[in-house]
mmJSON file of the N, C-alpha and C atoms, coordinates in Angstrom:
{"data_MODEL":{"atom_site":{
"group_PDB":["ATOM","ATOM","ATOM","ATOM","ATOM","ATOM","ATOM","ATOM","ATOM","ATOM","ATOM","ATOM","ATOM","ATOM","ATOM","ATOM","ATOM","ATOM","ATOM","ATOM","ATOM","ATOM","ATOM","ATOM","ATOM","ATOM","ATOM","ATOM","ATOM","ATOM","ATOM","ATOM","ATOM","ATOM","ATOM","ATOM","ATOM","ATOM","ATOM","ATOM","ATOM","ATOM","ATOM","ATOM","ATOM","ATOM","ATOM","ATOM","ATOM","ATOM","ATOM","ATOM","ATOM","ATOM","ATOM","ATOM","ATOM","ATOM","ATOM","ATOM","ATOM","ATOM","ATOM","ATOM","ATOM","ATOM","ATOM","ATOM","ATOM","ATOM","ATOM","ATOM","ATOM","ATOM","ATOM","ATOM","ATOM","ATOM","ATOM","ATOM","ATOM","ATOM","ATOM","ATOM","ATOM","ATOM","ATOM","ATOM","ATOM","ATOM","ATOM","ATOM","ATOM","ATOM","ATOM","ATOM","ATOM","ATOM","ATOM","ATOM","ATOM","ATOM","ATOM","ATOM","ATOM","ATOM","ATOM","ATOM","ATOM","ATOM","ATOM","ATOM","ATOM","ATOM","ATOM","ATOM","ATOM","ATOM","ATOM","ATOM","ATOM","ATOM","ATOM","ATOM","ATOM","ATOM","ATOM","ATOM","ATOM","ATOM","ATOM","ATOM","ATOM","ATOM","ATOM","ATOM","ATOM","ATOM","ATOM","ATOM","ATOM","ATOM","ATOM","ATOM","ATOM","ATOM","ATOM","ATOM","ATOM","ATOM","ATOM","ATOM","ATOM","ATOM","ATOM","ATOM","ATOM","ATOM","ATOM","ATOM","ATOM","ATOM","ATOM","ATOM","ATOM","ATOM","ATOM","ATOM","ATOM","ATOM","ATOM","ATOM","ATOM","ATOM","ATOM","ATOM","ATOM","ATOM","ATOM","ATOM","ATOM","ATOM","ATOM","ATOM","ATOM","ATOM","ATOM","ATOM","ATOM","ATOM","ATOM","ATOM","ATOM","ATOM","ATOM","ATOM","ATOM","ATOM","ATOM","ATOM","ATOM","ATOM","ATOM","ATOM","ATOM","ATOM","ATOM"],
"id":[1,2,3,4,5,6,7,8,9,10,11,12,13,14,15,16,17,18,19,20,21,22,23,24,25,26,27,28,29,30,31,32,33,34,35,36,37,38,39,40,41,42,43,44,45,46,47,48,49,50,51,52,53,54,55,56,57,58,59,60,61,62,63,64,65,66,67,68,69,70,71,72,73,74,75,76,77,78,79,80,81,82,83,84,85,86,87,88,89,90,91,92,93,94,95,96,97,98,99,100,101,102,103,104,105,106,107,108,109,110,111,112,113,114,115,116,117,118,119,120,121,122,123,124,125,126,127,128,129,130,131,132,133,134,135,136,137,138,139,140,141,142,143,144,145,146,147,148,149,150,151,152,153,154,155,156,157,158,159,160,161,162,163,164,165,166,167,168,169,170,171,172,173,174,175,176,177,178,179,180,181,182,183,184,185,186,187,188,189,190,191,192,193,194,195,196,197,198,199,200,201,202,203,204,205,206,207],
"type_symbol":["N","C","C","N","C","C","N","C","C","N","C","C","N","C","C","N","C","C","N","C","C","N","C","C","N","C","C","N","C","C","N","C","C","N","C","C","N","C","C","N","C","C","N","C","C","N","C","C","N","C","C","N","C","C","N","C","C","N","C","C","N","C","C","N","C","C","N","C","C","N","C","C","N","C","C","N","C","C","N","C","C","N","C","C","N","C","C","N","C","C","N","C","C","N","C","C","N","C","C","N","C","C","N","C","C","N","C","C","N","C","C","N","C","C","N","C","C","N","C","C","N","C","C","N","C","C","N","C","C","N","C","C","N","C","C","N","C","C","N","C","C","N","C","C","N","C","C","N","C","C","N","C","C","N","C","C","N","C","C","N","C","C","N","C","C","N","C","C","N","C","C","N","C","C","N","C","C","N","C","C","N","C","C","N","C","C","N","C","C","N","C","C","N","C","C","N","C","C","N","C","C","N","C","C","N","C","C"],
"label_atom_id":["N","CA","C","N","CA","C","N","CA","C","N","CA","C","N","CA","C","N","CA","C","N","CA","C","N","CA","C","N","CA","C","N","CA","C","N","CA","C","N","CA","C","N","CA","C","N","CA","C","N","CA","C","N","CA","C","N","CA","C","N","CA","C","N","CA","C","N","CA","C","N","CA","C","N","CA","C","N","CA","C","N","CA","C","N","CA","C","N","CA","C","N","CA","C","N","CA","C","N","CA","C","N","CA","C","N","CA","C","N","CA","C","N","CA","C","N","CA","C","N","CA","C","N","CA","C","N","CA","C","N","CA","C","N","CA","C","N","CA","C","N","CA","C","N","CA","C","N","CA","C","N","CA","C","N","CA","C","N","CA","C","N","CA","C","N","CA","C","N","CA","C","N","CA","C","N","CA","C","N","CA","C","N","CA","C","N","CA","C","N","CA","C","N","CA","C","N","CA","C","N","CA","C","N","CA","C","N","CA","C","N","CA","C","N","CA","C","N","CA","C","N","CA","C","N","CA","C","N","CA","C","N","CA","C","N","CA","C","N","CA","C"],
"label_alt_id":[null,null,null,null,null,null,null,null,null,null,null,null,null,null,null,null,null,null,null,null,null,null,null,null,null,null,null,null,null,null,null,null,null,null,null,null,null,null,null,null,null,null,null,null,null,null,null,null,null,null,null,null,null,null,null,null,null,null,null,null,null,null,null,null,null,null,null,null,null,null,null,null,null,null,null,null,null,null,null,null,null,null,null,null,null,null,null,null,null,null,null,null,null,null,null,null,null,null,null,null,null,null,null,null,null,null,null,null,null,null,null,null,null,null,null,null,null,null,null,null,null,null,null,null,null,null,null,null,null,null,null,null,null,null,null,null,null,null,null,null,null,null,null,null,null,null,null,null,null,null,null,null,null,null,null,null,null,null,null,null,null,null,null,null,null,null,null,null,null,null,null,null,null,null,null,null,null,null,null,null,null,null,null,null,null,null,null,null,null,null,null,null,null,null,null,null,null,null,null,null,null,null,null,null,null,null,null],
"label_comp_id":["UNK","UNK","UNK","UNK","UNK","UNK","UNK","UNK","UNK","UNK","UNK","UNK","UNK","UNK","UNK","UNK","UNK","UNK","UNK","UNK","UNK","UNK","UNK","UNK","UNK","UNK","UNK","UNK","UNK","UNK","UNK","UNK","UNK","UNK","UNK","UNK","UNK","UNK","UNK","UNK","UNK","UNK","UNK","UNK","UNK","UNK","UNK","UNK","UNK","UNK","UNK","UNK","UNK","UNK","UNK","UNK","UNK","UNK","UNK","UNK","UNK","UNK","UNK","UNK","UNK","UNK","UNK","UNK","UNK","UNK","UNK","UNK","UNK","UNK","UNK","UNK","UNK","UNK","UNK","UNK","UNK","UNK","UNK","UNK","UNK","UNK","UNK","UNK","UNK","UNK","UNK","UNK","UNK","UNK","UNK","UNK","UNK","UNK","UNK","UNK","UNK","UNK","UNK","UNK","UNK","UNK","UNK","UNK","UNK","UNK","UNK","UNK","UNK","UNK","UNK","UNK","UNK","UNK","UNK","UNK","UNK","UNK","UNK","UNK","UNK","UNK","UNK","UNK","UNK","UNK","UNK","UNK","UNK","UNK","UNK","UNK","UNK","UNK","UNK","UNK","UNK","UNK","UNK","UNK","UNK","UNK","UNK","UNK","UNK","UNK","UNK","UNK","UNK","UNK","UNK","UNK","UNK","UNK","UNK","UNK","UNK","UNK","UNK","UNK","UNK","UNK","UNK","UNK","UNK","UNK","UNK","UNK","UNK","UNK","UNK","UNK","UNK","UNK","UNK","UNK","UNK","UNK","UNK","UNK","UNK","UNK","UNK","UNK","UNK","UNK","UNK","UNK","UNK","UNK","UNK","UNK","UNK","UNK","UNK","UNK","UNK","UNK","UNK","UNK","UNK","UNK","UNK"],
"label_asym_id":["A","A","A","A","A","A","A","A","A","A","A","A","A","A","A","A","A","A","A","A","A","A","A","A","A","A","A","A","A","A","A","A","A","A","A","A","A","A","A","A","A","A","A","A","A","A","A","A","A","A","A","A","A","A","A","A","A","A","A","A","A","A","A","A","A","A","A","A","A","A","A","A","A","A","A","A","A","A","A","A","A","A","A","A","A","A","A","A","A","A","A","A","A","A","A","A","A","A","A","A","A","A","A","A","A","A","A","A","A","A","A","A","A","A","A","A","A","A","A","A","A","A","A","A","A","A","A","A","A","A","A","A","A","A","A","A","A","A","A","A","A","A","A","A","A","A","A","A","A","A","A","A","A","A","A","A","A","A","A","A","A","A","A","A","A","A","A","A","A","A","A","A","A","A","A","A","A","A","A","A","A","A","A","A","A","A","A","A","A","A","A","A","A","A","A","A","A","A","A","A","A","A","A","A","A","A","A"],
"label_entity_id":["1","1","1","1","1","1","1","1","1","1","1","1","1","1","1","1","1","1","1","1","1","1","1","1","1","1","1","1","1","1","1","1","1","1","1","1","1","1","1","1","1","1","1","1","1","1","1","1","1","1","1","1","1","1","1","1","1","1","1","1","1","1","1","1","1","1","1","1","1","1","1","1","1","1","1","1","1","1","1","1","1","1","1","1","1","1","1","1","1","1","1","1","1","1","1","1","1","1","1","1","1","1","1","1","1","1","1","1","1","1","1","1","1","1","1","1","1","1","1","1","1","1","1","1","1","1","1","1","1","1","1","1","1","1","1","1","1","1","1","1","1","1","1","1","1","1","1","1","1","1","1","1","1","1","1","1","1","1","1","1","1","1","1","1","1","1","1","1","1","1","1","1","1","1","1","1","1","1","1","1","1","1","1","1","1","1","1","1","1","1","1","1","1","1","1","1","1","1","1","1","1","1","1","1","1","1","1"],
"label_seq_id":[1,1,1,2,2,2,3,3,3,4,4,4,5,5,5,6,6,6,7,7,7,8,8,8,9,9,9,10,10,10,11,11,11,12,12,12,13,13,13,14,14,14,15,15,15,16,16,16,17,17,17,18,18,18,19,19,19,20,20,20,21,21,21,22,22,22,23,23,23,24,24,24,25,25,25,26,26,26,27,27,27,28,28,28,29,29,29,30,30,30,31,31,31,32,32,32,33,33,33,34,34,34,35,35,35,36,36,36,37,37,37,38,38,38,39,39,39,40,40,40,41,41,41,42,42,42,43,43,43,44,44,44,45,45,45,46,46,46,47,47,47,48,48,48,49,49,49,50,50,50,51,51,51,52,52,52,53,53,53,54,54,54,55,55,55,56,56,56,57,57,57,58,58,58,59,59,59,60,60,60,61,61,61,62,62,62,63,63,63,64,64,64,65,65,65,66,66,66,67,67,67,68,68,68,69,69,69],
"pdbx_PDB_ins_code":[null,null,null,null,null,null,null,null,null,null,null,null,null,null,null,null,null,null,null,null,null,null,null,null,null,null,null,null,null,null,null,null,null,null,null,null,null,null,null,null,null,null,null,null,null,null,null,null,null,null,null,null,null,null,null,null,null,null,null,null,null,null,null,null,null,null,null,null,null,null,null,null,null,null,null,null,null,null,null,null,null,null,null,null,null,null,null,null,null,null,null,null,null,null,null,null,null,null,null,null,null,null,null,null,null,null,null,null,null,null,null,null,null,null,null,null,null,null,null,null,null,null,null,null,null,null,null,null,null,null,null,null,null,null,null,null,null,null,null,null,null,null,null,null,null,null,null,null,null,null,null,null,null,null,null,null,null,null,null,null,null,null,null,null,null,null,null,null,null,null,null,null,null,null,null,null,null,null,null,null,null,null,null,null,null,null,null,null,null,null,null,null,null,null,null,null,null,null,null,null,null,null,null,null,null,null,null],
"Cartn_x":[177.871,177.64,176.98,177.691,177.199,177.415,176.181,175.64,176.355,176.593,177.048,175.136,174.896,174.125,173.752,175.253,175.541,175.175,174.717,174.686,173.375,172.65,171.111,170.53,171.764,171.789,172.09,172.918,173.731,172.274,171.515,170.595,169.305,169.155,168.059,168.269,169.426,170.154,169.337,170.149,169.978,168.794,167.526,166.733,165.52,166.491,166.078,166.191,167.5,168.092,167.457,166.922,166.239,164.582,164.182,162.545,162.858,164.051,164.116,164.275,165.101,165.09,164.213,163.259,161.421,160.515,160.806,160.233,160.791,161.59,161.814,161.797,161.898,161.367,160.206,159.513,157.321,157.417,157.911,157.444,157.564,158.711,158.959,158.053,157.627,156.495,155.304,154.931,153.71,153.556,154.496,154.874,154.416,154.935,155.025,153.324,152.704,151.348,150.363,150.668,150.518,150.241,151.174,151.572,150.968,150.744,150.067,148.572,147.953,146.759,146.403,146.829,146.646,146.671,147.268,147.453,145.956,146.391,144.423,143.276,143.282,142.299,142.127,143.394,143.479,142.832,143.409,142.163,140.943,140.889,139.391,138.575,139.004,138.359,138.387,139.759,139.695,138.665,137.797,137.067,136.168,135.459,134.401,134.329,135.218,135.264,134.126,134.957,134.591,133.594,132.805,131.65,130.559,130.922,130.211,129.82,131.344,131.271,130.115,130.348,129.428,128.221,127.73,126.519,125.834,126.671,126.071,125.666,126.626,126.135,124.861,124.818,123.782,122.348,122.32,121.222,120.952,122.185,121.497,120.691,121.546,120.597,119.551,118.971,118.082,116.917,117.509,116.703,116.131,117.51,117.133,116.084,115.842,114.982,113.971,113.821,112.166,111.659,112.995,111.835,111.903,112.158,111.865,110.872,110.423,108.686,107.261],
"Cartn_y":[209.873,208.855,207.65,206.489,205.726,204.67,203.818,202.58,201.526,200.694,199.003,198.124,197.476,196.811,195.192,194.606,193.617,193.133,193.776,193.582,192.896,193.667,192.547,191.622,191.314,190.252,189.276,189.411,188.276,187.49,188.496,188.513,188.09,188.325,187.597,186.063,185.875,184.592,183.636,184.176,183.803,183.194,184.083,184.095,182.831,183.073,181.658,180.439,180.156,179.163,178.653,179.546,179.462,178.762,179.479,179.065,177.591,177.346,176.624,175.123,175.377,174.378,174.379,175.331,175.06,174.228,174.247,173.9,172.139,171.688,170.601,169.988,170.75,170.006,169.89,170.909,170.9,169.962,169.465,168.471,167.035,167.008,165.981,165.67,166.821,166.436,166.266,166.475,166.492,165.032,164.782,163.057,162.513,162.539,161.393,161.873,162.519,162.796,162.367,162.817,161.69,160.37,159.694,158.541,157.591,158.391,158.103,158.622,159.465,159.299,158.248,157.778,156.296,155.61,155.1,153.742,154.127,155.035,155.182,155.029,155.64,155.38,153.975,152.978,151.534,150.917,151.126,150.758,150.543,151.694,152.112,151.094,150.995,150.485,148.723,148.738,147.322,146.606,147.55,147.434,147.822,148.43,148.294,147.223,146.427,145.428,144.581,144.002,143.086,143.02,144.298,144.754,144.396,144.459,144.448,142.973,142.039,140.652,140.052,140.249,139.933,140.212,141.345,141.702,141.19,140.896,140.233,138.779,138.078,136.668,136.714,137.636,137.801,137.778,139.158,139.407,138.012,137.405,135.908,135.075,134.563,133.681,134.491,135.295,135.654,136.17,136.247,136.433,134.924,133.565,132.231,131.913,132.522,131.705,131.897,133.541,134.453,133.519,133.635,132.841,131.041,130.635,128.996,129.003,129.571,130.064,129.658],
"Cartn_z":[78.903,79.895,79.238,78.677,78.262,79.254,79.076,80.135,79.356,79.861,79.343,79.982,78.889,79.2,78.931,79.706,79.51,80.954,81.882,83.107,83.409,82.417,82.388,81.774,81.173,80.176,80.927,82.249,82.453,83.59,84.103,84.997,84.356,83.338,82.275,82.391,82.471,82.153,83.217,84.727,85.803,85.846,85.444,85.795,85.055,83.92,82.73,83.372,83.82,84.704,86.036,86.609,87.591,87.334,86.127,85.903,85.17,84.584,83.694,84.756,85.916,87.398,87.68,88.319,88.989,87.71,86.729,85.845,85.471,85.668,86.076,87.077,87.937,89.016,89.203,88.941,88.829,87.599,86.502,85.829,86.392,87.061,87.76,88.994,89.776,90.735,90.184,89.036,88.44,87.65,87.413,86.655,88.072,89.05,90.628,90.79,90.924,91.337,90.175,89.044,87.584,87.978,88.288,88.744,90.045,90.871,91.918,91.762,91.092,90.141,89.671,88.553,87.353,88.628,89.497,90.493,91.334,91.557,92.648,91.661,90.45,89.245,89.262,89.217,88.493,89.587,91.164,91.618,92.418,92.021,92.176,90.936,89.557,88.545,88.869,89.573,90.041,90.537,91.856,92.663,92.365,91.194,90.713,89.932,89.217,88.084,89.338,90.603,91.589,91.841,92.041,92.88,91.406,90.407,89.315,88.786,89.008,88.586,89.725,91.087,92.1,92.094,91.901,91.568,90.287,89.296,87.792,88.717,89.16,89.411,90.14,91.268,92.119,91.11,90.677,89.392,88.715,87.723,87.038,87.872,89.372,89.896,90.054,90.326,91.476,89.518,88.44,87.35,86.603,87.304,86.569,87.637,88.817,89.649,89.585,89.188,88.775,87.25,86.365,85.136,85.37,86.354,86.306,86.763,87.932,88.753,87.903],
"occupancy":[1.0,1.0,1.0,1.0,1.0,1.0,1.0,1.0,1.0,1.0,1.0,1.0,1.0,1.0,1.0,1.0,1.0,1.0,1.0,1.0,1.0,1.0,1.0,1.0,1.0,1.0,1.0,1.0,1.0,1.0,1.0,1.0,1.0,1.0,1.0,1.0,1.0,1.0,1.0,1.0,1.0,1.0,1.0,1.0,1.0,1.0,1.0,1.0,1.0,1.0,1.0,1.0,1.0,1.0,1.0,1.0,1.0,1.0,1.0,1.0,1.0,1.0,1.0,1.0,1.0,1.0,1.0,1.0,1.0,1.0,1.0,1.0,1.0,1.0,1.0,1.0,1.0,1.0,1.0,1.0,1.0,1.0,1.0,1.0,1.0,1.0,1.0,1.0,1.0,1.0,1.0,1.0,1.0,1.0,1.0,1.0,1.0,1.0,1.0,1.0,1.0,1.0,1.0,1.0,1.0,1.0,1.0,1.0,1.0,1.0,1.0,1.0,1.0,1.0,1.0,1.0,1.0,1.0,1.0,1.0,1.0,1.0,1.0,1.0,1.0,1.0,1.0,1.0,1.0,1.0,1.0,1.0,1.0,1.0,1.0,1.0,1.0,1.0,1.0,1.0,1.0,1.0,1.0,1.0,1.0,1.0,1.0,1.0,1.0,1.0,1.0,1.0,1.0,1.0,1.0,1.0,1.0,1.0,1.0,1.0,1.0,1.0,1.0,1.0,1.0,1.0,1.0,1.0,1.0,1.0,1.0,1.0,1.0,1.0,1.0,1.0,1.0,1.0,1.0,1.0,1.0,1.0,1.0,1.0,1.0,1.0,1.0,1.0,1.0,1.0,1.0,1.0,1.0,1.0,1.0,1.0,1.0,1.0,1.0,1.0,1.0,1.0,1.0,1.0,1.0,1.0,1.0],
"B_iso_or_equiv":[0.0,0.0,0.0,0.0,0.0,0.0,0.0,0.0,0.0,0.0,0.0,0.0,0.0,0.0,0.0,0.0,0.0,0.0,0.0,0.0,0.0,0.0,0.0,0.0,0.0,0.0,0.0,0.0,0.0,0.0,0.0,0.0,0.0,0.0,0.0,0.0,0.0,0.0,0.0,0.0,0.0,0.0,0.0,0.0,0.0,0.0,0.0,0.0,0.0,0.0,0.0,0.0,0.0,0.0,0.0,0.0,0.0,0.0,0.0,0.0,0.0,0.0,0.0,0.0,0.0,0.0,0.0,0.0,0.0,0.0,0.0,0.0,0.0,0.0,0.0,0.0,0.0,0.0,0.0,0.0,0.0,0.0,0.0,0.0,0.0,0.0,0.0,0.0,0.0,0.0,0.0,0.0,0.0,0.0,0.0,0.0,0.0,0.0,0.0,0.0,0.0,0.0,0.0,0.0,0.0,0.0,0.0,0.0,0.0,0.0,0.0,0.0,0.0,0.0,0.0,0.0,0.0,0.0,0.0,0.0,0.0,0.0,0.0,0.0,0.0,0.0,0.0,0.0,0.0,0.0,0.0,0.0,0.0,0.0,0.0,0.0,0.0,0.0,0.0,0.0,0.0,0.0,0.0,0.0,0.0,0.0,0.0,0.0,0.0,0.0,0.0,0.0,0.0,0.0,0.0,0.0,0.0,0.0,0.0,0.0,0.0,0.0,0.0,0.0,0.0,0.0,0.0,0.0,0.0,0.0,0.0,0.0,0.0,0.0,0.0,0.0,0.0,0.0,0.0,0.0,0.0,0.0,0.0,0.0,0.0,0.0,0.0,0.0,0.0,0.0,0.0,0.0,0.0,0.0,0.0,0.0,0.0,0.0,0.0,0.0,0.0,0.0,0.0,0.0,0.0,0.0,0.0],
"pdbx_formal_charge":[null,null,null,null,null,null,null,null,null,null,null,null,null,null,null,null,null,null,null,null,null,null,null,null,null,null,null,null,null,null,null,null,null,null,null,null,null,null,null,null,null,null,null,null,null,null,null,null,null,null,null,null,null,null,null,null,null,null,null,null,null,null,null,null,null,null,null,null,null,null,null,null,null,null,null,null,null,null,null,null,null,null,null,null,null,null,null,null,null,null,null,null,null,null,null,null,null,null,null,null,null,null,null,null,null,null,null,null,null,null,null,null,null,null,null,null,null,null,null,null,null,null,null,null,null,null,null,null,null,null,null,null,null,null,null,null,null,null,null,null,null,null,null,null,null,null,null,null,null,null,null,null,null,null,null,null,null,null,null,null,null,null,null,null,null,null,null,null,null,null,null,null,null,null,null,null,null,null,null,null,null,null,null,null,null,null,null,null,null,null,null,null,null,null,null,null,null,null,null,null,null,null,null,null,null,null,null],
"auth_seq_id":[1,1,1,2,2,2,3,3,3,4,4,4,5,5,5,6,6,6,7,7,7,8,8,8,9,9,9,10,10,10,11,11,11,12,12,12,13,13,13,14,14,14,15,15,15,16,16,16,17,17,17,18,18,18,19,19,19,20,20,20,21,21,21,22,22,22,23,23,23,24,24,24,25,25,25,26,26,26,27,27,27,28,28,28,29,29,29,30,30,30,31,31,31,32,32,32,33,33,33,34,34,34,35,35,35,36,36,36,37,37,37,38,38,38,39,39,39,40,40,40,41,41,41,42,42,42,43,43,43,44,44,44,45,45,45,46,46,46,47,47,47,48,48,48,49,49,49,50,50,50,51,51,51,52,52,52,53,53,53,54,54,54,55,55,55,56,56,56,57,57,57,58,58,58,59,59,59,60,60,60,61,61,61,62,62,62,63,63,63,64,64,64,65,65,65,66,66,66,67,67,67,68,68,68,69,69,69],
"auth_comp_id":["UNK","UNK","UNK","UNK","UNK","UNK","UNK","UNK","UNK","UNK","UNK","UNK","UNK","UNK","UNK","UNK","UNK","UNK","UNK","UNK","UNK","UNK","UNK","UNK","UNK","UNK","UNK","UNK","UNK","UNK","UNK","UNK","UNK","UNK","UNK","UNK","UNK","UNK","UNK","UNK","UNK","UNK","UNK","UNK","UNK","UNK","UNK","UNK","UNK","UNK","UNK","UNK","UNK","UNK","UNK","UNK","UNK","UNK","UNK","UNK","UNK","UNK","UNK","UNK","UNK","UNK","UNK","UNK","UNK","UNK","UNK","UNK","UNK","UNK","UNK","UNK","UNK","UNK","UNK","UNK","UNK","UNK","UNK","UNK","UNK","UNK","UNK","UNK","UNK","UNK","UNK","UNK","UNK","UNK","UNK","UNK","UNK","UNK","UNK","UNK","UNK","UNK","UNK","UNK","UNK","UNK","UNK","UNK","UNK","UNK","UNK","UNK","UNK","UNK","UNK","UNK","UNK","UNK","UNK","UNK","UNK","UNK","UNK","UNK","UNK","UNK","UNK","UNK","UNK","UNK","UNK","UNK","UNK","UNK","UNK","UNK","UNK","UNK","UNK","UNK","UNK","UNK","UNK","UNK","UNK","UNK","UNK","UNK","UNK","UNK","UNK","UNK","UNK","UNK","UNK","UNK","UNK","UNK","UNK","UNK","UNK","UNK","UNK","UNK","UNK","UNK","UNK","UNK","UNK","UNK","UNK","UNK","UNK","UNK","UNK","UNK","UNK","UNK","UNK","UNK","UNK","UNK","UNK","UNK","UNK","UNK","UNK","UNK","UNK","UNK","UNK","UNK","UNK","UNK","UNK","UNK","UNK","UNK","UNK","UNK","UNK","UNK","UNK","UNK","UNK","UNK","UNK"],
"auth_asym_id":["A","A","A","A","A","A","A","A","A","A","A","A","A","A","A","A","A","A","A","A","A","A","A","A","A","A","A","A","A","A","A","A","A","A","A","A","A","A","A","A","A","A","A","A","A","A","A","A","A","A","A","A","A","A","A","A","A","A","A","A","A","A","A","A","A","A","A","A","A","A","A","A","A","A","A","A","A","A","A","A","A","A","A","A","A","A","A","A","A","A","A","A","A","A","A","A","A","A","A","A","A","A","A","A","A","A","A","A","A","A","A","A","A","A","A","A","A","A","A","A","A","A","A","A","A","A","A","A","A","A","A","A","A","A","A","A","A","A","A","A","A","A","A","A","A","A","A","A","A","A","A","A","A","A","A","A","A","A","A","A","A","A","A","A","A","A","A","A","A","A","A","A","A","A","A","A","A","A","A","A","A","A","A","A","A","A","A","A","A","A","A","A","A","A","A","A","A","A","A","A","A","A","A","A","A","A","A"],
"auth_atom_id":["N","CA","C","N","CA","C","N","CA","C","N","CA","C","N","CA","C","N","CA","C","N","CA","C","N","CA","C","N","CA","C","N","CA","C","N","CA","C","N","CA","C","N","CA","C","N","CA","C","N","CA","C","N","CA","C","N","CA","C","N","CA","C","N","CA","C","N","CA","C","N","CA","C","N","CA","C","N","CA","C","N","CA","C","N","CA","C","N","CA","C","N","CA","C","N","CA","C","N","CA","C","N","CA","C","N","CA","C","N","CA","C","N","CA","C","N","CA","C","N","CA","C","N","CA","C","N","CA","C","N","CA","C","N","CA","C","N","CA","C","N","CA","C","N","CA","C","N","CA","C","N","CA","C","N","CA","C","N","CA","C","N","CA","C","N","CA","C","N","CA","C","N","CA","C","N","CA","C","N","CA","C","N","CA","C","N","CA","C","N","CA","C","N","CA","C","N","CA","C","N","CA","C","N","CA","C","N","CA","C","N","CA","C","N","CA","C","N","CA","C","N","CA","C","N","CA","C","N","CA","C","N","CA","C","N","CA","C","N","CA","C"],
"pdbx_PDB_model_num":[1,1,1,1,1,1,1,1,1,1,1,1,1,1,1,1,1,1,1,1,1,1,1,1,1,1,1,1,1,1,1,1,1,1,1,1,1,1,1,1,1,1,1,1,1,1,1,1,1,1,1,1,1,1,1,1,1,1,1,1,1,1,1,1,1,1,1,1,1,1,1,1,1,1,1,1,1,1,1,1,1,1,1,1,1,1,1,1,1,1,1,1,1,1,1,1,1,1,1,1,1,1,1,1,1,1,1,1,1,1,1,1,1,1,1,1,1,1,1,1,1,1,1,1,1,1,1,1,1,1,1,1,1,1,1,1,1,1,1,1,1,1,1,1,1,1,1,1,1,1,1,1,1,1,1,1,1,1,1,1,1,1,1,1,1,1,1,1,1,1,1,1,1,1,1,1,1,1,1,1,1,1,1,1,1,1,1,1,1,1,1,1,1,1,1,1,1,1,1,1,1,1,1,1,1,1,1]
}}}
């Protein structure tokens, strides 16, 4: 009674094929969420740049007015 064991070969296959699709497609959703990461990062940093330039000016005057006193 000999087995042929070409039958799980073909199913190995399948199964390659299959992880090998979820796996492009999870790289591909992981690039778009990537992506939409960096843009919320950029700005967020944007809006600290602002909050930072505003507050520096604030600080100079309010430091040129303490040493003219």
């Amino acid at each position: 009674m000999a087995r042929e064991t070409t039958g799980g070969h073909k199913q190995t296959r399948k199964n390659e094929d299959v992880e090998d699709t979820e796996a492009t497609e999870s790289s591909e959703e992981l690039k778009e969420r990537q992506d939409k990461i960096d843009d919320d990062v950029d700005s967020i940093l944007d809006e600290i740049d602002e909050v930072l330039e505003e507050n520096a000016e604030d600080f100079v005057r309010s430091f040129v007015q303490k040493g003219g006193e």
